[in-house]
N, C-alpha and C positions, 0 to 999 in steps of 0.2 A: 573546484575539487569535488572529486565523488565523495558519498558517503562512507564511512567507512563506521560497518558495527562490530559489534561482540556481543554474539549468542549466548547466554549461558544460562542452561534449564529454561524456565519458562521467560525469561525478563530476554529481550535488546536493547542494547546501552550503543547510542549511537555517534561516536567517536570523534568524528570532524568538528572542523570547527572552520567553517568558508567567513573566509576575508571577502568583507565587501570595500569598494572602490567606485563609486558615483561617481562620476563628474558632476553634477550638479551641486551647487553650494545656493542650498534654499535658503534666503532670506526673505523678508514681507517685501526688499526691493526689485527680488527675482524672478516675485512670478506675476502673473496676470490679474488683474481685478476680479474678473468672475470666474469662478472654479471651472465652471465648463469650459471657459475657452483653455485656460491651463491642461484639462482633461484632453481637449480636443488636438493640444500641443503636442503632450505624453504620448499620445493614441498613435496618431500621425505619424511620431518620430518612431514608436515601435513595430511599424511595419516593416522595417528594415532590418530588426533584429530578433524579433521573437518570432517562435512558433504557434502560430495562432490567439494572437494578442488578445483578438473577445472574449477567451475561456476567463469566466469570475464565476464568485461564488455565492451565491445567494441565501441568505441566512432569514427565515420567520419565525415564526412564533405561534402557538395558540394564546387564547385570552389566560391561560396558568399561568401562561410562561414558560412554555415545554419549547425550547427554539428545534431547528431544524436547518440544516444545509446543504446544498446541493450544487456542483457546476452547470450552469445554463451557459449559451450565449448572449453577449453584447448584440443586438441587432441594430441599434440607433442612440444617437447621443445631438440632443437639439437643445434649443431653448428653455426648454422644460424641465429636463432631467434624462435619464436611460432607461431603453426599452428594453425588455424582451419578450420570446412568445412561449407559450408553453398551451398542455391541455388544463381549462379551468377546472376539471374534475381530479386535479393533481392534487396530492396533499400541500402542497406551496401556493396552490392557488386559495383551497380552502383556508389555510392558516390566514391568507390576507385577506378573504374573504368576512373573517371575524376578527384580524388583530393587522389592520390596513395599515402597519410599518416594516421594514423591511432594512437589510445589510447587506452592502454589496464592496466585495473586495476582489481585486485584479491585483496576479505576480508575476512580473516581470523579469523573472534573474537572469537573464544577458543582459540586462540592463540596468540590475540591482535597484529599481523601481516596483513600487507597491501602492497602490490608490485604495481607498476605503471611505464608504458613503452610505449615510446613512438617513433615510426619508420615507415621507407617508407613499403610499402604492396606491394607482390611480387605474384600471383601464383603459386602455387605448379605445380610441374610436371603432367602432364598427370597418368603413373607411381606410382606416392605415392598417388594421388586421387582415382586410382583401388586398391591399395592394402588395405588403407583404407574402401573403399567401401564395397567391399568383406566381409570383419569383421563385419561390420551392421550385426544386427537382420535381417532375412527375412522381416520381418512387416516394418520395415524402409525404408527398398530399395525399395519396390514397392511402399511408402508412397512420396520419392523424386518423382515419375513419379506424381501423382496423387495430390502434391501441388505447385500451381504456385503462389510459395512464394511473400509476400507482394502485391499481387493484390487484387481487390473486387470479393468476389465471393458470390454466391447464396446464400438462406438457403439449408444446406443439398448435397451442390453440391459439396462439400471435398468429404465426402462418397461417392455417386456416381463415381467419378472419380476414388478413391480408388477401390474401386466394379468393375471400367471396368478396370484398371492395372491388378490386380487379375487376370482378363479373360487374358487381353491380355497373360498372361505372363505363366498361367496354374497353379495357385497358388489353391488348391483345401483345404489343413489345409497347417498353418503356420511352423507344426513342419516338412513337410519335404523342405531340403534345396532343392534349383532351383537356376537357374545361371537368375540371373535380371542383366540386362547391366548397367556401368555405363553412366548415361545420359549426354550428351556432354553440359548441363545447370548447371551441379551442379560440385564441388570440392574443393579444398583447398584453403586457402592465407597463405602465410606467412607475420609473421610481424618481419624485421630486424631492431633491436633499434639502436636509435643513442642516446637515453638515457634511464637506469630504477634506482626507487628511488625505496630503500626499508626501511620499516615504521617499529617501534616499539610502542607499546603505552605504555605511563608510565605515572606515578600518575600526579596530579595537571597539566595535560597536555601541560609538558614537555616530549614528544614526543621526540625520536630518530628517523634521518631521514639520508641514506645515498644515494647518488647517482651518475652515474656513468653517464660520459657527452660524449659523441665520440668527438674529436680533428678533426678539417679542417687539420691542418699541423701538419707532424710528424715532420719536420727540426727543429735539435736540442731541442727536445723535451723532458722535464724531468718529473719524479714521485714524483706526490707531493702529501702531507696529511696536511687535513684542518680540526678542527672543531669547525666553528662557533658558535657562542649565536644564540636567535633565532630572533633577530635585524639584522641578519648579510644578507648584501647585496646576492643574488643569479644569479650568469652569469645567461646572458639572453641566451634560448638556441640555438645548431649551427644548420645550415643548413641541412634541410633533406639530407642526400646523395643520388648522381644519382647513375640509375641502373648501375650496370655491377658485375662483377666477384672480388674478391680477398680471399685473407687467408684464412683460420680458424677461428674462433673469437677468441680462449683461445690466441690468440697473436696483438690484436688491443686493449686494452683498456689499458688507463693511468690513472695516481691519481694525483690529483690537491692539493696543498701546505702544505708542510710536509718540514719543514728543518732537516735535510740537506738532502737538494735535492739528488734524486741519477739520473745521467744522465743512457738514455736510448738510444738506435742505431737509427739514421734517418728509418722510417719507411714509404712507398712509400704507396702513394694512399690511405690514409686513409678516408676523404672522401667518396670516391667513390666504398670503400668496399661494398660487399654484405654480406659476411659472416663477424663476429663484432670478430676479435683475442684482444686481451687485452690491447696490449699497445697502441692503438689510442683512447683510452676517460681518462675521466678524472674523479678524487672520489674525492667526495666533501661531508663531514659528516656535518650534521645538525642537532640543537637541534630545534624545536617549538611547 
């Protein structure tokens, strides 16, 4: 159903009221062990029905707490968590440049699906920012030289600056390819989650909600399945984990209350993981 408002003076009151209808009936039995491959399920399946399924929205912050959000693209979804690329002179680069967490939420309404994740921001390598780069349109890559993302610029002076990349670079038409360098301002982030929910929408909006929380401690640590009314309290969530190295993720993520519990093996460093393996978070199903 389209929107439907009413103007009246300065306010719009916006009038609909869209029924949603998932197919999906999320439970802790329904979905996948590790968020990513669930993610990588959703992904997959909405190539068939969305219009350009990578648009999400990326949500920072400064050290205040002033957030900020923007639509980027999804470029990559691995073991680690989600990339994308932007110029690091952007104010979204800056913000995680001093406040290194980050929110990323993707909507899907032909689908009535909505994903939302939340994790420390990492850099990509040098390496995946070239081979990425590479892949651009011509037109794009001398477009990164030529925009000095999130600053004031003139009227007319994008183009210009465009117009001298071109020269600099001997770009004469667009259709024959030229090696344009990757510029040492612009490349990747990755975002490694320490939680992602995933949304269904259903009638009278009783919404299906499941999410998956990363664990501080793996000692003695069990797989549990939960799910809540939509009264039901929500842990508050854990600590961003610090940088460094560990696992895989299809082996850091845990499921939160489900009797009978079934014990799981102490699992080291969860935490302080960088790549998310499965049994260090926790699934927690939610109806609201």
């Amino acid at each position: 159903m389209d929107a439907v408002i009413e103007p009246t003076g300065d306010k719009i009151r916006v009038l609909s009221h869209r029924q949603y209808d998932a197919s999906d009936q999320l439970t802790p039995f329904s979905v996948l062990p590790s968020p990513l491959d669930q993610f990588r399920k959703w992904f997959t399946e909405a190539q068939d029905y969305v219009n350009e399924p990578e648009a999400m929205s990326v949500s920072t912050a400064t050290v205040a707490g002033v957030p900020s959000s923007r639509f980027v693209l999804l470029k990559q979804v691995d073991r680690t968590g989600f990339v994308f690329f932007t110029n690091y002179t952007s104010r979204k680069s800056r913000e995680i440049a001093e406040n290194p967490v980050a929110a990323l939420a993707l909507y899907w309404p032909e689908m009535h699906r909505q994903v939302r994740v939340v994790g420390r921001v990492e850099k990509v390598s040098t390496e995946e920012s070239t081979e990425y780069y590479r892949s651009r349109p011509l037109g794009s890559r001398v477009g990164t030289w030529a925009s000095p993302q999130s600053s004031v610029v003139e009227e007319g002076e994008v183009a210009t600056r465009f117009k001298q990349a071109e020269e600099k670079f001997g770009v004469i038409d667009r259709k024959t390819e030229l090696d344009v360098p990757l510029p040492d301002f612009w490349g990747g982030w990755r975002v490694i989650p320490n939680e992602v929910e995933f949304w269904a929408g259903k009638p009278s909006r009783l919404h299906d909600r499941i999410r998956y929380t990363r664990q501080e401690s793996s000692d003695n640590q069990r797989n549990k399945l939960a799910r809540p009314t939509p009264a039901a309290d929500i842990p508050p969530a854990m600590a961003v984990p610090t940088h460094g190295s560990a696992p895989p993720i299809a082996t850091l993520w845990a499921v939160a209350n489900h009797p009978p519990a079934v014990t799981t093996p102490p699992i080291p460093a969860c935490a302080a993981a960088a790549t998310v393996p499965a049994h260090c978070f926790s699934l927690l199903n939610l109806n609201i």
